[in-house]
C-alpha positions as CSV (number, residue, x, y, z in Angstrom):
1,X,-56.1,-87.6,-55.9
2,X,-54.1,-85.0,-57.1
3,X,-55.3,-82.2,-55.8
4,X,-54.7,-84.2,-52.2
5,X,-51.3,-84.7,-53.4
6,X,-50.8,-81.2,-53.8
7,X,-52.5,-79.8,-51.0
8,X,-50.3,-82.2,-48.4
9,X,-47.1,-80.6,-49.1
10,X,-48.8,-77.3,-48.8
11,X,-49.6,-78.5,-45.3
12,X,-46.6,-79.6,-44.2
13,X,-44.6,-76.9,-45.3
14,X,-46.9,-74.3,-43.8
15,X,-46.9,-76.1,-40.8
16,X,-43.3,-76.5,-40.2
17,X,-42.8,-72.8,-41.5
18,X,-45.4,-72.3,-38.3
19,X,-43.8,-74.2,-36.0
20,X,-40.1,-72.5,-36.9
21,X,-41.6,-69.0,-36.3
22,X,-42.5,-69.4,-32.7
23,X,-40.6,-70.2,-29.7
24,X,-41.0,-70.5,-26.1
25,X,-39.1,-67.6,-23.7
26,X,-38.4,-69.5,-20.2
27,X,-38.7,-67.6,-17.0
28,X,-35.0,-68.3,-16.0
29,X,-33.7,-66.5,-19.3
30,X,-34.0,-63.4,-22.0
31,X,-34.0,-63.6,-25.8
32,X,-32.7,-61.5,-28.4
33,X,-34.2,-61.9,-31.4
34,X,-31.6,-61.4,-34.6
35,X,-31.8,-60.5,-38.1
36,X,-28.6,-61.0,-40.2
37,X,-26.4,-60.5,-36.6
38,X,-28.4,-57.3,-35.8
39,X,-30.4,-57.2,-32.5
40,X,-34.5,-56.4,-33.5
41,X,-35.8,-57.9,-30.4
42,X,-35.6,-58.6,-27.0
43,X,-38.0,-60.8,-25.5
44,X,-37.7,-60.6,-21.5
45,X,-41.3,-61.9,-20.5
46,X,-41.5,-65.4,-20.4
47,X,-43.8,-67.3,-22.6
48,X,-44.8,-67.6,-26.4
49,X,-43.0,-65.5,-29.0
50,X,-42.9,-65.7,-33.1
51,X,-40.1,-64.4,-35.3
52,X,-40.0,-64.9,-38.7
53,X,-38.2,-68.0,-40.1
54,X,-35.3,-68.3,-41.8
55,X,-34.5,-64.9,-41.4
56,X,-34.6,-64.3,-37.7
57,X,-32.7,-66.3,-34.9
58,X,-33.1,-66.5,-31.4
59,X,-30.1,-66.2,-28.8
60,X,-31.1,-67.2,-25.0
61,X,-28.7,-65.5,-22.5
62,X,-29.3,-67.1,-18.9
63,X,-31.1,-64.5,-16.4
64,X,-30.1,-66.0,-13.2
65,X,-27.4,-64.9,-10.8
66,X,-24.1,-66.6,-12.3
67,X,-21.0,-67.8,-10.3
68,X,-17.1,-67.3,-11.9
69,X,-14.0,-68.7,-10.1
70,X,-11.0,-66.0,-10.8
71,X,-8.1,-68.5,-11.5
72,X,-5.5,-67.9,-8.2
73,X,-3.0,-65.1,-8.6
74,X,-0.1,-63.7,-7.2
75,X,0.1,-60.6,-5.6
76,X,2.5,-58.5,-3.8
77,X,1.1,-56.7,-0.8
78,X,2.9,-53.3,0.7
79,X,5.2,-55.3,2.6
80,X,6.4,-57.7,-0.5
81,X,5.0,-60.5,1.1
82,X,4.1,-62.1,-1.8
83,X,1.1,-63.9,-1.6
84,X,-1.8,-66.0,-3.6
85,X,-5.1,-65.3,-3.9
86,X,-8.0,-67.4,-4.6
87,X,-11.4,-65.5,-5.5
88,X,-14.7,-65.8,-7.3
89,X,-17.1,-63.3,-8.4
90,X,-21.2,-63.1,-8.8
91,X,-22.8,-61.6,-11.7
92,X,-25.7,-61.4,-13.5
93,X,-26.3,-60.4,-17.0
94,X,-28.2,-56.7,-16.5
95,X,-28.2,-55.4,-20.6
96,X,-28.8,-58.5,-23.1
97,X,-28.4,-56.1,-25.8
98,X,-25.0,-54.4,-24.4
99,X,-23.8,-58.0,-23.7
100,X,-24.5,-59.0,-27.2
101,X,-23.1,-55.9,-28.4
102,X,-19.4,-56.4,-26.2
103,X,-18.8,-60.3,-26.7
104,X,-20.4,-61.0,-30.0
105,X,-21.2,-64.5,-30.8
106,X,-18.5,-65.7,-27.9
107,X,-21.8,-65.3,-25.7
108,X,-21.1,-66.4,-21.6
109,X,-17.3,-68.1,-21.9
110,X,-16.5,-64.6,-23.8
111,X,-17.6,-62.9,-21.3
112,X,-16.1,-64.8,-18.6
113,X,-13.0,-64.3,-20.1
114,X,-13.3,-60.7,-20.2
115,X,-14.6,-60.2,-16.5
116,X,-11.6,-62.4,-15.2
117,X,-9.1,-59.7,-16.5
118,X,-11.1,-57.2,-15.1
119,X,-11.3,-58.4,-11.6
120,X,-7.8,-59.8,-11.9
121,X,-6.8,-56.4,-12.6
122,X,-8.6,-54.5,-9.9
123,X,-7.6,-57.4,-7.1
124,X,-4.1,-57.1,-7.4
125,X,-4.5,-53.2,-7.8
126,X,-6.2,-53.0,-4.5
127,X,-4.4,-55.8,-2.6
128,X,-1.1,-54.0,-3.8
129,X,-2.0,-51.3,-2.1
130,X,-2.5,-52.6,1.5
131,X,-0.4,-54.7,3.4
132,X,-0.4,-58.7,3.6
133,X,-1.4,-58.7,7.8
134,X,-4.4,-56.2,6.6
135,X,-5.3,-59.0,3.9
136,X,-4.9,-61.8,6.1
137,X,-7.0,-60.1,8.8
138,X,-10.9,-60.5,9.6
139,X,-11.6,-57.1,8.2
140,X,-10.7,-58.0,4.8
141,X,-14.3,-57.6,3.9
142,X,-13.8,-54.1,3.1
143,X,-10.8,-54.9,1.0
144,X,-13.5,-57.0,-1.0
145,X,-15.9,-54.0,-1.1
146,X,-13.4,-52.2,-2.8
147,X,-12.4,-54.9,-5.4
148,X,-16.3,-55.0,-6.8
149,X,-16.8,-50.9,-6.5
150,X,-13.8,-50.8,-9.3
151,X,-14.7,-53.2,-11.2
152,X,-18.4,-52.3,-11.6
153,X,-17.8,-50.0,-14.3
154,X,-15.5,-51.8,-16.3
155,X,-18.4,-54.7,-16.2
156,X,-21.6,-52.5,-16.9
157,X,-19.3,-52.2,-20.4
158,X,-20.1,-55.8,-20.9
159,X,-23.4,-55.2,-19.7
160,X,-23.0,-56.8,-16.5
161,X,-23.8,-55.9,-13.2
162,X,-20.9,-57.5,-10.2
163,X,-23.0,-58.1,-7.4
164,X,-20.2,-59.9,-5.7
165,X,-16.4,-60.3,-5.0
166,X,-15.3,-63.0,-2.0
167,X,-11.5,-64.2,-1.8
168,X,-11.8,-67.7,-1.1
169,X,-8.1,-68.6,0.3
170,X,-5.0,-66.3,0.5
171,X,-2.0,-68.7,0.8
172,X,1.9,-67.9,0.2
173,X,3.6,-69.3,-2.8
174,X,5.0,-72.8,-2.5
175,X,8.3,-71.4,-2.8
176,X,8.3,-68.6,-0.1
177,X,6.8,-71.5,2.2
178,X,10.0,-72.3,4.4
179,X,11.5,-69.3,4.6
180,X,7.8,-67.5,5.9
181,X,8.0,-70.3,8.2
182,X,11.9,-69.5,9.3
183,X,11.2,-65.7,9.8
184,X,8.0,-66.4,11.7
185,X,10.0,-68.9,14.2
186,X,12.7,-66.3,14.7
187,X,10.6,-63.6,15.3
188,X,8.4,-65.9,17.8
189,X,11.7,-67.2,19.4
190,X,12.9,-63.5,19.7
191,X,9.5,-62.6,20.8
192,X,9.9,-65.7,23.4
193,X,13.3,-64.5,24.3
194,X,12.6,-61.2,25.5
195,X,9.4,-62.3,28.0
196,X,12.1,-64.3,29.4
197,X,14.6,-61.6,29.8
198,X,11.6,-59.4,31.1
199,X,10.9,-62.9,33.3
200,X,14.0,-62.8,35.0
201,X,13.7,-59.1,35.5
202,X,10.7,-59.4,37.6
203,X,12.2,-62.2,39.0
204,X,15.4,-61.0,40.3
205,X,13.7,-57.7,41.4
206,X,11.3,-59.6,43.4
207,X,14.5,-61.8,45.0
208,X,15.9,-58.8,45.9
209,X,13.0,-57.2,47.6
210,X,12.7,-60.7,49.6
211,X,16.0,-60.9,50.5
212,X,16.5,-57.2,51.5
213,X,12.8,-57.5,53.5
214,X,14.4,-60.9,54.9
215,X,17.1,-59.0,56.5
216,X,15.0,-55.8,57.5
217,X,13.2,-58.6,59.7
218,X,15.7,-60.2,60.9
219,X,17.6,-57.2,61.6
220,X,14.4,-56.2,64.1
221,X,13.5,-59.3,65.2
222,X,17.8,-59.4,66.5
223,X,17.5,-55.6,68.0
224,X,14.3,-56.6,69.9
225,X,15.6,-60.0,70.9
226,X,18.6,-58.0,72.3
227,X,16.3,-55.7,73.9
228,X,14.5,-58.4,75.6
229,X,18.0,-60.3,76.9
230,X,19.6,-57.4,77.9
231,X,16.2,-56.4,80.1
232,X,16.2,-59.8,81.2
233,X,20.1,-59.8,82.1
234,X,18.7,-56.5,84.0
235,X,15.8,-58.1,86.4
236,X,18.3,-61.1,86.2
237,X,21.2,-58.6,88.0
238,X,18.7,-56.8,90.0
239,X,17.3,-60.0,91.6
240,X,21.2,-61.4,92.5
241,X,21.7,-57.9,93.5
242,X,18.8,-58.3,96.3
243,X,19.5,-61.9,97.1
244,X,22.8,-60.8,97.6
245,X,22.2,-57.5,99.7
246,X,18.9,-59.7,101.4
247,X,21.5,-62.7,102.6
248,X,25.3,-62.5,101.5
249,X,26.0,-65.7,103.4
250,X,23.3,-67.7,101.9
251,X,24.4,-66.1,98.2
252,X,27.8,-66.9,98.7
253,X,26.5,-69.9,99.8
254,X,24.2,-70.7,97.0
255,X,27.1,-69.4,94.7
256,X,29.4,-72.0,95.6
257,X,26.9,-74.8,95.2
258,X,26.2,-74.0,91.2
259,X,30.1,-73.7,91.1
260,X,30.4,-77.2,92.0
261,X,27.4,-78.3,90.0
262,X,29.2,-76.9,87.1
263,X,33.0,-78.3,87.8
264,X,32.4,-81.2,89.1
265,X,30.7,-83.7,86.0
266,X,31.6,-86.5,84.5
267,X,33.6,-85.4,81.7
268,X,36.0,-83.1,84.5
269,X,38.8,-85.9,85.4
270,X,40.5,-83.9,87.2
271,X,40.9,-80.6,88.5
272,X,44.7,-79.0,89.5
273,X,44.0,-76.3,92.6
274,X,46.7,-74.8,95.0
275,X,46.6,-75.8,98.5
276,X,45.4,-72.4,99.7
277,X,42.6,-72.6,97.1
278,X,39.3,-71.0,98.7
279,X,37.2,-73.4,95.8
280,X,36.1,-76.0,98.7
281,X,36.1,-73.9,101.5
282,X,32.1,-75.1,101.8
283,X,33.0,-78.7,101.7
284,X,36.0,-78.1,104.2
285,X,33.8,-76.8,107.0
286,X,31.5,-79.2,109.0
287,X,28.8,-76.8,109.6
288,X,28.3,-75.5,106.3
289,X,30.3,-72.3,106.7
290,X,33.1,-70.4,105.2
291,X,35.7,-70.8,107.8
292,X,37.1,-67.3,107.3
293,X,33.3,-66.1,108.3
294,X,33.2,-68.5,111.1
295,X,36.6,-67.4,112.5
296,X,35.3,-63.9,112.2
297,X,31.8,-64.7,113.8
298,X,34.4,-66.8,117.0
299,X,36.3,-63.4,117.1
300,X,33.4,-61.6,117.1
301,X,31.7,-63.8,120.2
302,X,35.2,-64.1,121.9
303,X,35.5,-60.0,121.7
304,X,31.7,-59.5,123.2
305,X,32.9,-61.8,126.4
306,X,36.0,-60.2,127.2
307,X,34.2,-56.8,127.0
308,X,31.5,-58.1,129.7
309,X,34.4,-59.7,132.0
310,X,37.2,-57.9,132.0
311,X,37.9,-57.9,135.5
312,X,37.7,-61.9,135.8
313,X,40.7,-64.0,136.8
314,X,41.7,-66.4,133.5
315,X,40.3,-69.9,134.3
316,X,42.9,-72.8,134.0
317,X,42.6,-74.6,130.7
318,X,41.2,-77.9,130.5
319,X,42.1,-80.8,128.5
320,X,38.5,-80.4,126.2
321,X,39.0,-77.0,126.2
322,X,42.7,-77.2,125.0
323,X,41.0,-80.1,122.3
324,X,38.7,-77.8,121.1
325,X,41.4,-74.9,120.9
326,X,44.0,-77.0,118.7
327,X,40.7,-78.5,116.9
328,X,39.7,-74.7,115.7
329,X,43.7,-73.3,115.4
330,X,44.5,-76.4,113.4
331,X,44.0,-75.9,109.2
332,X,42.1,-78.3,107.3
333,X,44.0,-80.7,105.3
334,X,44.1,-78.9,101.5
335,X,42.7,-81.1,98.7
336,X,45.6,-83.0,96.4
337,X,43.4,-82.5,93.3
338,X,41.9,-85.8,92.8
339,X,38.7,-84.8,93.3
C-alpha cells in the first residue's frame, strides 16, 4: 500500500513533466523555441515537437499572409493640394528569428506598430513627390509600386517581407472641401465660358459667310433677271417695231385701243382734255379711222381723179353732193370732258 502510494505520484508527475515537454506545431504557423529569452529552436514543419520543461518556452508566430490598415494620413502632393490617404498593406512574417530578434516580446501588435511608420513614412515621401491629378489618376498603381519597393528594406529589418501596398480612398481634408469645390466651379465656368465665346465665334463667322453668300446670290440672280427683262424688252421692241413697220394704221390703231383700256376704268372720274385733243380721234370717226389719215387718203383719191380728167367741164353741184361736202368740211363736235 505504500509502495502504491509512492509510485502514483511518481506517475503523475512524470506524466505531466511528459505532457509539458511536447507540443503540437500547426501548419498555419512557426515556433521558436526559447531558453531564458534566447532563441534555440525554430520549428517550421508542422507536427509533434518536445522541448524541455520548465526551461524552454514555445512562441507561435502566425505563417499566413497578414493584412494591416495604415491609419489615413495627410499628404501634400507637388501642387499643395493637400490630400488624405487611406491605405493598407500585406505582409507576411519571412524570418521568425529576425522578427523575434526586432520586436521582442511585443510579438505581431509590435510589429504592426513599427511597419505603419514605415509605410507612413515612404507614402507621403513618394506621394510628395508627384502631383495630386497623378495620384488621383488610374495609373496610380505605379505610385503604389514604388511605396512597397522602399519600404521592403526597412521591413526585411523586422523580418518581414511587404508583398503589398493598395491605397484604398484618397479624399481632401474636410476643411479644404468648399473651397476645392469653389475653384473647381470657377475653373469649369471659365472653362464653360470660353466654348461659348469660341461658340459665338463660329457662329458669327458662319452668319457672315451666309449673309455675304446671300447677297453674292442675289446679286446674280438680279444681274441675270435684268439680263433676261432687258432681252425681253428687246424681242418685246423688235416685235412693236415690225407690227408697226408690217401695218402703221392697224398699230396706231391697236395703240389707241390699250390707251383707252388703260384711261378709261372705274376709278378715272373724269378726264380734263383740250378741244383739239387728238386722244379720241378713233371714237370721233365713224369708220374706224383717224380723220387726219382719212382726209389724207380723200386728198389722195380726189388728186388721182383730177389727174385722169383734167380736160372735163366741172359738173353742177347737187344738193347730196353739197350734203356730203359740208358733212366731210364740218369738224366733229370736241369732247367737254365728261367722259
Amino acid at each position: 500500500m505504500r509502495k502504491t502510494t509512492f509510485i502514483l505520484p511518481v506517475v503523475v508527475v512524470a506524466i505531466a513533466v511528459a505532457l509539458s515537454s511536447m507540443f503540437i506545431v500547426d501548419e498555419r504557423e512557426r515556433a521558436l523555441v526559447l531558453q531564458f529569452g534566447r532563441v534555440v529552436d525554430v520549428k517550421e514543419e508542422p507536427g509533434l515537437a518536445f522541448k524541455i520543461p520548465l526551461f524552454q518556452q514555445v512562441v507561435r508566430y502566425d505563417d499566413r499572409i497578414l493584412s494591416r490598415d495604415i491609419e489615413p494620413l495627410e499628404v501634400t502632393p507637388l501642387d499643395d493640394r493637400r490630400l488624405v490617404v487611406d491605405a493598407f498593406a500585406r505582409y507576411r512574417i519571412s524570418d521568425v528569428i529576425r522578427f523575434r530578434q526586432a520586436v521582442g516580446a511585443g510579438g505581431i501588435a509590435a510589429a504592426e506598430s513599427r511597419l505603419d511608420s514605415i509605410l507612413r513614412a515612404e507614402t507621403r515621401e513618394v506621394l510628395g513627390s508627384v502631383t495630386s491629378n497623378d495620384i488621383l489618376s488610374s495609373d496610380r498603381a505605379a505610385l503604389m509600386l514604388r511605396i512597397r519597393n522602399s519600404a521592403i528594406a526597412a521591413a526585411r529589418a523586422l523580418g518581414v517581407d511587404i508583398i503589398d501596398v493598395r491605397l484604398q480612398s484618397t479624399d481632401l481634408p474636410t476643411q479644404n472641401l468648399a473651397a476645392t469645390f469653389d475653384r473647381m466651379r470657377a475653373e469649369r465656368e471659365r472653362e464653360a465660358t470660353d466654348e461659348r465665346a469660341r461658340g459665338n465665334e463660329a457662329a458669327q463667322r458662319i452668319r457672315a459667310q451666309a449673309d455675304r453668300t446671300v447677297v453674292e446670290l442675289v446679286s446674280e440672280a438680279q444681274r441675270e433677271a435684268e439680263i433676261v427683262r432687258g432681252e425681253a424688252d428687246a424681242l418685246r421692241n423688235n416685235i412693236f417695231a415690225e407690227a408697226f413697220g408690217a401695218d402703221e394704221e392697224f398699230f396706231e390703231f391697236y395703240r389707241s385701243l390699250t390707251a383707252y383700256s388703260r384711261a378709261l376704268k372705274g376709278g378715272n372720274t373724269s378726264m380734263i382734255l383740250s378741244p383739239d385733243s387728238e386722244f379720241f380721234n378713233y371714237l370721233k370717226s365713224p369708220s374706224g379711222v383717224r380723220p387726219a389719215a382719212q382726209q389724207s387718203s380723200q386728198q389722195s383719191s380726189a388728186a388721182g381723179a383730177v389727174e385722169a380728167a383734167p380736160q372735163a367741164a366741172p359738173a353742177p353741184a347737187t344738193t347730196e353732193d353739197t350734203t356730203d361736202s359740208a358733212a366731210t368740211d364740218t369738224p366733229a363736235p370736241a369732247s367737254d370732258g365728261s367722259n
